[in-house]
N, C-alpha and C positions, 0 to 999 in steps of 0.2 A: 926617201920617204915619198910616197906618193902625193898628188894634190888633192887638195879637200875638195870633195862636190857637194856644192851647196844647192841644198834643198827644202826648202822652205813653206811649210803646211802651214796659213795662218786661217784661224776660223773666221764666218764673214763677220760675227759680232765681235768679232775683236779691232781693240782702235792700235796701231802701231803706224807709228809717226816715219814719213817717209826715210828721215835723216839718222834712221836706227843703223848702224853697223850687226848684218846678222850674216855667221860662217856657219857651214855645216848642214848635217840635219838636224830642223830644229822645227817645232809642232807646236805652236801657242794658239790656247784654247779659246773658245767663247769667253766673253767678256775679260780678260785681259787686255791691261794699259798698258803700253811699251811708248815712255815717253820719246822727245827729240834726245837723241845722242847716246842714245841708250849702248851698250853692244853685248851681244848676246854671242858668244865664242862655242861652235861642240868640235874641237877638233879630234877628239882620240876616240870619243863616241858621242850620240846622239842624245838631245834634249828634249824631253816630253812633257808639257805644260798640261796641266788641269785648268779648268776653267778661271777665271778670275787671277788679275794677278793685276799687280801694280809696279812697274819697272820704272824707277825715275835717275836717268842718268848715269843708270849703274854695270856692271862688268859682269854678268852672269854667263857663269860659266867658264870663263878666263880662257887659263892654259888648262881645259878639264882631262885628265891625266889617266884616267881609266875607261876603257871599252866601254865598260856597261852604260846603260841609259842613266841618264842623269834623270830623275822623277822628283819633280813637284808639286805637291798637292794645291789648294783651292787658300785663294785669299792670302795671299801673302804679299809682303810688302820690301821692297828691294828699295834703301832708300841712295842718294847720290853719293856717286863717288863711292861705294860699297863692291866689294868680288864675292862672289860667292861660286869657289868650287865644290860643293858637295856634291855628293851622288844622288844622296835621298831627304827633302826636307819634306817635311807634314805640312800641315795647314796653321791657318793664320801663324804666322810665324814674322819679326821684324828685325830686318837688320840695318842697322841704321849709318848714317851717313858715314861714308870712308871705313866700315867696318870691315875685316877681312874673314872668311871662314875656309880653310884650307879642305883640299880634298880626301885628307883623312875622318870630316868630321860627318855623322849622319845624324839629321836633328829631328826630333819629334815634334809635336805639336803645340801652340803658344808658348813658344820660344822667341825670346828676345836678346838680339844682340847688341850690346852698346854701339855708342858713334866711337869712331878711332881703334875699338877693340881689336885685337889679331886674335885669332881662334887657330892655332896652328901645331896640335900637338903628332908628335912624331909616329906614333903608333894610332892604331883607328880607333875612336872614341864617338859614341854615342850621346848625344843631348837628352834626355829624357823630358817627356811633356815637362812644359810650364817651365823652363830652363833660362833664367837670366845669366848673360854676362856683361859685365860692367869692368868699369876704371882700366888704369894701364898697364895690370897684372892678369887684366880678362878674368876677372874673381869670379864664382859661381854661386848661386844659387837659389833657392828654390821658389816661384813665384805662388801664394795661395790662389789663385787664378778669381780672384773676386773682380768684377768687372767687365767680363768677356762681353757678355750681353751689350755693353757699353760699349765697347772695342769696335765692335761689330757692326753695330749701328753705325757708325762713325764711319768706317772705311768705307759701307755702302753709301753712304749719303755723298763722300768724297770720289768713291768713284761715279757716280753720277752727274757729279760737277765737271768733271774729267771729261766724261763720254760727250757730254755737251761741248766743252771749251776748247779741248784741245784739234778737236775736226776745222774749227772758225780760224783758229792760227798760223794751223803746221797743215801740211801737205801728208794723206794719210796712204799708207799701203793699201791696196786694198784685197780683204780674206777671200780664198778658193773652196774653203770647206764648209757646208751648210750644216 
């Protein structure tokens, strides 16, 4: 197997903490957070970030096991201790601490996934907008999406405190793309 060449697009608005583990080709957008310790894996293909993103300590991308580009949309939230191989997530979407989401799954948009959940079905399965999974059976179902407007508000306000605090701390990469 050949060795991976890492190559690395980071936007200049984007804050990624020097201490990040990043493999591969990988492209993170304007204003995405990539906290300390974070690791961002594209070994079998390459990862394409949208704008905005909030990486906190978590495994994105893992062992990601399929050629195609891994694509993720705007405002999403990758919380610790969480992997996420998919291929294709949508926008605001949360998966939360030590959550796993397997490379069979592709998710739509405000979707959340519990803390500790395994998302790991054997055949490819799609999330459909507004897609909760909870408990230790990774149970499903359907969110009336009342609150977004609040959601929203909130991650921007948080990312903001981020954009501020985390440069004072950590030692930050710093982005090539305008």
């Amino acid at each position: 197997m050949p060795a991976i060449r890492d190559k690395f697009t980071i936007h200049s608005k984007a804050i990624v903490c020097q201490d990040v583990e990043l493999k591969g080709d990988i492209t993170i957008g304007a204003g995405s957070i990539v906290h300390p310790k974070a690791t961002i894996f594209a070994i079998a293909g390459p990862i394409a970030r949208s704008p905005r993103h909030h990486y906190r300590d978590s495994n994105l991308g893992g062992s990601f096991r399929r050629k195609e580009v891994m694509r993720i949309g705007d405002d999403n939230l990758f919380e610790i201790g969480c992997r996420v191989e998919s291929p294709s997530i949508g926008d605001f979407n949360t998966i939360s601490t030590r959550a796993r989401v397997h490379h069979t799954v592709r998710m739509g948009s405000y979707c959340a996934i519990g803390a500790g959940c395994l998302l790991a079905p054997t055949e490819d399965e799609v999330l459909d907008d507004y897609t909760v999974v909870y408990g230790p059976a990774a149970e499903q179902r359907t969110w009336s999406g009342r609150g977004t407007v609040q959601e929203a508000d909130l991650r921007r306000k948080h990312a903001e405190y981020l954009r501020e605090m985390l440069p004072k701390f950590n030692r930050v990469r710093r982005g090539d793309a305008a």
